[in-house]
N, C-alpha and C positions, 0 to 999 in steps of 0.2 A: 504494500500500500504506500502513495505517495506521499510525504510530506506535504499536511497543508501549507505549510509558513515558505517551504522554499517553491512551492506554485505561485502564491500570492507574492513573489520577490519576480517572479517572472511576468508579470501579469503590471505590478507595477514599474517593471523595468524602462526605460527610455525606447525605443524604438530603434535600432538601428539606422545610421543615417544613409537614405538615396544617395549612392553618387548619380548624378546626372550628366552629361556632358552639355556644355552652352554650346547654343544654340548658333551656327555657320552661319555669317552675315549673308543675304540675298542679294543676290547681285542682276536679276531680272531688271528688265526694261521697259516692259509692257506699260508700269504705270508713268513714266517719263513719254511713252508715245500717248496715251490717252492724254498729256498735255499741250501737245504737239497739235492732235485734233479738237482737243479743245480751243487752241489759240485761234484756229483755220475757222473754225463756227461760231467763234466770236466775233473775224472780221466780215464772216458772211451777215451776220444780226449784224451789223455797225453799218455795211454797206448798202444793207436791203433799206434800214430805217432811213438812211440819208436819200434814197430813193425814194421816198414816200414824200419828201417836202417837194413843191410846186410854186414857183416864186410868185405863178400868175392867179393862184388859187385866193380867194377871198375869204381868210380866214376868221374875219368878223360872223361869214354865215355857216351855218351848223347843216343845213341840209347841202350846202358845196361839198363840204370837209366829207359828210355821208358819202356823196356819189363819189367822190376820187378815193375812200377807203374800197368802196363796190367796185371800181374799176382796178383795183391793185389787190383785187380778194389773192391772186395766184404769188406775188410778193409777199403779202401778209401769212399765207401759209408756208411757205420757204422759209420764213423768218422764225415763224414758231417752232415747225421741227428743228433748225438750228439754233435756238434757243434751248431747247426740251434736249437734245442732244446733247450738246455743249456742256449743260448741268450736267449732267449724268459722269461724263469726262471730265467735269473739273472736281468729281468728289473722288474720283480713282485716281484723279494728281496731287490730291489733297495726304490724300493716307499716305502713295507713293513717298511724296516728297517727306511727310513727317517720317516716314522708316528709315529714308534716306540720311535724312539731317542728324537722327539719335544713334545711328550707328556710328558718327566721327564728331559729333560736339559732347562735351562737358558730361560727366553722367548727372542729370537733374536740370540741364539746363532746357530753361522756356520757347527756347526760338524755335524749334521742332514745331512746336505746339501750334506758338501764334501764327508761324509761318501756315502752316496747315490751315488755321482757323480763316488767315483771309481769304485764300482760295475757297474755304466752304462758304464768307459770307459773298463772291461774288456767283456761287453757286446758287443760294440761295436769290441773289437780283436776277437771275436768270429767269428762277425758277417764277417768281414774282411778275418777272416782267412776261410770260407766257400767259399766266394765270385770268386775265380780260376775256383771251381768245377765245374760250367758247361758248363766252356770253356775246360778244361783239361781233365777231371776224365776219358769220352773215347776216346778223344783223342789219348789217348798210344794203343786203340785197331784197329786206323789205324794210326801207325806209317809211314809206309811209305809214306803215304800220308799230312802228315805233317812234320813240321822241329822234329827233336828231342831236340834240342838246346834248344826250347821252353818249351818241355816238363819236362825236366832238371831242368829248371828255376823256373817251380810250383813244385817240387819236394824241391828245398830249400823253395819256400814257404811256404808249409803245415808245414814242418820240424820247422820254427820259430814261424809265426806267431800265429797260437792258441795258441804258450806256453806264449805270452804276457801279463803275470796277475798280472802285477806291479800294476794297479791299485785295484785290491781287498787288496794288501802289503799295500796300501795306507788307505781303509778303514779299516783295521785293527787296525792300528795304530791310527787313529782315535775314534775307538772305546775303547782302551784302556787308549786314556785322558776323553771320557765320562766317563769310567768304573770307573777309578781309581781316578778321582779328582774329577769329578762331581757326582760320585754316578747313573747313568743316566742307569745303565744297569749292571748287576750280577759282582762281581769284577773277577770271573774266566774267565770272558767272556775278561774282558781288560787284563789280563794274558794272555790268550793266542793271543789276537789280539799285544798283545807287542812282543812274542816271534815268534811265525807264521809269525803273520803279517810284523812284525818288517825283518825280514828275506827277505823274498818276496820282499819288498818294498827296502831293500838294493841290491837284487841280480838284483830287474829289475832298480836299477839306474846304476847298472855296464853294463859296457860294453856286456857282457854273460847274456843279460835283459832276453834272452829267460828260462834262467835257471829257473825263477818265476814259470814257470809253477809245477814245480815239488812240490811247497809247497801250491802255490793258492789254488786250489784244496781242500786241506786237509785241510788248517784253513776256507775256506767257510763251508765246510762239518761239520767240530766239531764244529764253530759255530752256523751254521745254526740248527742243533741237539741238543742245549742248545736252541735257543729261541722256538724249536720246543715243547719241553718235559719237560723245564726249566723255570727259568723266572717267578717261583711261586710269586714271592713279587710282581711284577708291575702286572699278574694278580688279586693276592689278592687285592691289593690296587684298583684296578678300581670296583672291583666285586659288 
């Protein structure tokens, strides 16, 4: 028969400790090209919306604004899917780049984080500025049957909101105190997240916030095309 006292010494014992092996940094690229295509279907939403303005349109009247929306219904659907698209792609550049940045910055440190975060808040302008569409978009093809007032109203919509990309200005800048003080990421990368981004992030704290849109776009783009094709040292180094 067993002893109870040296059971209950077994039983209260510690656990032997897991070894584990940590975990091989990743070194995929997949979510560096969903940035790439996000950059490309931001400049499509930037270039469709600039398309919608009509210098000779009489923007005092509401039932105008209606018919030149009814007449750009096939633009305004373009724009949505590249909008709806686009989000989807900047939330898989989001995580990308935060896995990226925590494998060579600081252990604890926030720039991973925030860097990620502004690319999800311009995910989220994305997503925002899509969100009218399927109350509006045919709307304007029964005008009469609706106010035009209203339809006016999603007309300055579309016009601001997706150009909202103060928060990618926001990871840029970010990513240029990884680049350029931590070492954390290619030092051209924190060049241009300083001058791009740096830009971006001043135009969407002004007043004319919408203006970001015109530069977001393109530092996503040539970023995202450096971690895509670039970025040989942090692969080497994991290899």
């Amino acid at each position: 028969m067993k002893d109870p006292t040296s059971m209950g010494e077994v039983f209260l014992a510690d656990p032997p400790a897991r070894t584990e092996q940590a975990p091989s940094p990743v070194r995929t690229r997949g979510w560096a090209a969903s940035g790439v295509a996000a950059g490309l279907l931001g400049l499509v939403t930037i270039v469709v919306s600039m398309g919608l303005w009509d210098p000779d349109l009489d923007y005092s009247d509401p039932t105008a604004i209606a018919g030149r929306l009814r007449e750009a219904q096939a633009q305004l659907i373009v724009m949505h899917v590249a909008m709806v698209t686009g989000m989807i792609a900047l939330v898989v550049f989001a995580l990308g780049l935060l896995r990226r940045l925590n494998a060579t910055l600081p252990v604890g440190s926030l720039l991973g984080g925030v860097a990620a975060a502004g690319i999800g808040l311009t995910a989220v302008a994305n997503l925002l500025g899509s969100g009218l569409d399927t109350e509006f978009l045919f709307a304007a093809d029964v005008v009469e049957k609706d106010v035009p007032e209203t339809i006016a109203f999603y007309n300055h919509w579309i016009a601001t909101i997706p150009w909202l990309w103060v928060g990618a200005g926001l990871t840029g800048v970010v990513l240029a105190i990884a680049a350029l003080r931590y070492k954390a990421a290619p030092r051209w990368v924190g060049i241009v997240g300083l001058t791009l981004g740096g830009l971006t992030l001043l135009l969407g704290i002004s007043p004319l916030q919408y203006m970001a849109g015109f530069l977001g776009p393109v530092w996503l783009l040539v970023t995202a095309i450096g971690f895509t094709v670039g970025d040989k040292a942090y692969r080497n180094a994991v290899a």
